[in-house]
N, C-alpha and C positions, 0 to 999 in steps of 0.2 A: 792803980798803977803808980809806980815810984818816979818815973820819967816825966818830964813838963815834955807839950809837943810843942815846937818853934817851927812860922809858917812862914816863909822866904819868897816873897813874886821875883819870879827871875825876867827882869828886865821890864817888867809893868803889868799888875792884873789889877781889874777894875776892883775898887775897894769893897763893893759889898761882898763881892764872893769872898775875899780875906773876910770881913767881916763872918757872915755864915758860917764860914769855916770855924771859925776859932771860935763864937758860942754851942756849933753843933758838936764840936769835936770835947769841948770841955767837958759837955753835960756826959757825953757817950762813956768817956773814958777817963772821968772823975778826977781832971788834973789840970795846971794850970796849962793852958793856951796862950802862947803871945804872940805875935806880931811881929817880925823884925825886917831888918833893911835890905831893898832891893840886890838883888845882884845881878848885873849885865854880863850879858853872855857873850863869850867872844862872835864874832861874824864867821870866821872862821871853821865853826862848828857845822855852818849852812851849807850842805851838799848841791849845788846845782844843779846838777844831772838829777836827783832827784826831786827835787826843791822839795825837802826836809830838813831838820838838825837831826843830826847822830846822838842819839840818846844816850849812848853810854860816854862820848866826852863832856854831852851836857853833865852829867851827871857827876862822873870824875870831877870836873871843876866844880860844882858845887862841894863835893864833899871836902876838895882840896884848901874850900876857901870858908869851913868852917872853923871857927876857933875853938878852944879847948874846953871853954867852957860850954859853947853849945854843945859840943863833940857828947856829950854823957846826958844829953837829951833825945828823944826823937825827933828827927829835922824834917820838916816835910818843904818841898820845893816844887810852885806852880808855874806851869808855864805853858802860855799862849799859841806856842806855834808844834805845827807836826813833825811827830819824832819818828825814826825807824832805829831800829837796831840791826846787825850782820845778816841773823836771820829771822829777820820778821818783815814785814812792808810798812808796817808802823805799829805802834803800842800806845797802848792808854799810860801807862806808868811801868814803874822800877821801883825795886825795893829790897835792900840787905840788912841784914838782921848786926854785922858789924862795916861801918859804927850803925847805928841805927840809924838810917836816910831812908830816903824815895825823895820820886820825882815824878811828878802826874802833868801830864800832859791834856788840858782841857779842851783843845780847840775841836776834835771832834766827837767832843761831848756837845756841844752845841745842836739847837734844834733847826737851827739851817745850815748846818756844815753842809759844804758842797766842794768838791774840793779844787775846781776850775773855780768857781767865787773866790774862792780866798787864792788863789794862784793870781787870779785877774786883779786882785786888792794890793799882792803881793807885787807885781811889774809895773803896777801903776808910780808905786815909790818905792826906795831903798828899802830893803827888807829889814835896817835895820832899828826903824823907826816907829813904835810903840805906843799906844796899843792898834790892835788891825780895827778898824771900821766892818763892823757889821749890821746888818736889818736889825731893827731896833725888836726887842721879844717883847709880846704881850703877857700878863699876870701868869697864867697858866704853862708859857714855856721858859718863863724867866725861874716857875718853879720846877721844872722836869729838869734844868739846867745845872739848877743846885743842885737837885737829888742826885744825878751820876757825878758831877764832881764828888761830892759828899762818898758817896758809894766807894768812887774809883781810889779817891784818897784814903777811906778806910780798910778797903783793900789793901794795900799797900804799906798800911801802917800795920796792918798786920804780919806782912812780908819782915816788917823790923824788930816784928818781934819774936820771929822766928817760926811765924807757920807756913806751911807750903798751899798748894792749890788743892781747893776742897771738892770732891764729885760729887757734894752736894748743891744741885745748882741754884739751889734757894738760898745757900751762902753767903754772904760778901767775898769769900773767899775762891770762889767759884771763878775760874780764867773766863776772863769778856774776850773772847774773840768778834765781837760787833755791839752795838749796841741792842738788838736785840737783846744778849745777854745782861748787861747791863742793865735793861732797863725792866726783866724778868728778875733775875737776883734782888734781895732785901740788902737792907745795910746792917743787920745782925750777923752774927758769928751762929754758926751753927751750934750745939750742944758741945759736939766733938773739939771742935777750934777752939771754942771759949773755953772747958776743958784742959786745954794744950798752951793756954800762954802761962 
């Protein structure tokens, strides 16, 4: 791949998931991986009546507040809290092929997502105050943890590069509507998908 991919925590993710990310993503997709600086999210974005952020202005603003010289990279941008779009009740990620972004939404990739837990985390302080407090994971769900970040952001990284949702659901490319899916789906490209970039 000609592209370096650039991994942006939007408003605060714990370092070793950046970390993971950026040697798992390197090796996959044979390119450099970096790291770069936080971006805060407007409050703004935070729906009350839902208590979610609107994923597509998250989104917009990130793409808005890329530079030019990221801009001819693929950008990938993490973020901790639950997103909905117009018509969905929430999503894992976003992903277009120009410029090439996404935006992966981790929090209920989580093995104790609960969604009154993190609501009750959420009223206890300002929501806009980073990172959320959660049950500390054990060895084994700290790795299930990774693996659908990993998943859900290679997903989507493939969304930038221009493939669509694959009906093979052994995919990475394969639409998670729950983690079920998710955690059924590989993080390889089908024949077909790898094929098509």
């Amino acid at each position: 791949m000609e592209e370096n991919l650039n991994i942006f925590a939007l408003n605060g993710i714990d370092r070793k998931i950046l970390k993971f990310l950026q040697k798992n993503l390197s090796g996959i997709f044979n390119t450099k991986t970096r790291i770069l600086k936080s971006i805060i999210i407007p409050l703004s974005f935070y729906n009350s009546v839902k208590k979610q952020y609107d994923g597509h202005k998250i989104f917009k603003y990130f793409i808005d507040n890329l530079t030019l010289g990221n801009a001819k990279d693929i950008n990938i941008a993490i973020f901790n809290r639950d997103i909905f779009i117009s018509h969905l009740n929430f999503i894992f990620g976003l992903g277009t092929a120009f410029p090439k972004a996404c935006l992966v939404s981790i929090i209920r990739l989580h093995p104790h997502f609960n969604l009154e837990y993190f609501q009750r985390q959420l009223e206890r302080r300002k929501h806009g105050k980073f990172p959320l407090f959660v049950k500390k994971l054990d060895r084994a769900e700290s790795a299930l943890f990774h693996e659908r970040i990993l998943k859900e952001v290679i997903h989507e990284i493939g969304h930038a590069l221009g493939l669509h949702h694959c009906s093979n659901r052994r995919c990475v490319m394969s639409f998670s509507n729950s983690l079920e899916d998710t955690d059924y789906k590989g993080k390889e490209f089908c024949s077909i998908c790898r094929n098509s970039i």
